[in-house]
Residue, then its C-alpha position, 0 to 999 in steps of 0.5 A: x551514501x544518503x540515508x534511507x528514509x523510514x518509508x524506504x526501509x518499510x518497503x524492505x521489511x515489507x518485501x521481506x515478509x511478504x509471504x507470512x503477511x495476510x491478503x487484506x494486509x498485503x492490499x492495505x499496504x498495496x493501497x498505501x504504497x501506490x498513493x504514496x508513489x504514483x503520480x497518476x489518481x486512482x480510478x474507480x472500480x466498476x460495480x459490475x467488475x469480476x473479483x480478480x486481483x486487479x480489481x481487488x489492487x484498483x480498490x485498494x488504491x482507491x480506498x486511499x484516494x483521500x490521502x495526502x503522499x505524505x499521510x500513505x507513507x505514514x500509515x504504511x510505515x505504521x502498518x510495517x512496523x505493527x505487522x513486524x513485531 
């Protein structure tokens, strides 16, 4: 059976502790987590979009448009760990 990275592992702490973290956490982590996965780029959201949760989603992802795959599964593993303890 092949070892779990730490961004793998990260993800299941986060999974678990879903519900105790905030809104701006949870979207941090959503930003992070899409870079580091998705293989499309992010589009930005419209100055005149209504604050739903998918606006707030598209942000988040595009906030971490700068990142590297690599550099997002850092700071969401950073992220996890700090939220975690």
């Amino acid at each position: 059976m092949p070892r779990k990275s730490a961004f793998e592992k990260a993800c299941e702490k986060a999974e678990a502790m879903r519900d105790r973290i905030s809104q701006a956490d949870a979207l941090y982590l959503y930003g992070r987590y899409k870079r580091a996965t998705s293989r499309v780029d992010p589009e930005p959201v419209g100055v005149f979009s209504w604050p739903t949760i998918d606006n707030y989603k598209k942000k988040a992802f595009w906030d971490c448009r700068h990142l590297s795959r690599t550099k997002a599964k850092q700071e969401y593993v950073a992220k996890v760990n700090e939220l975690s303890t």
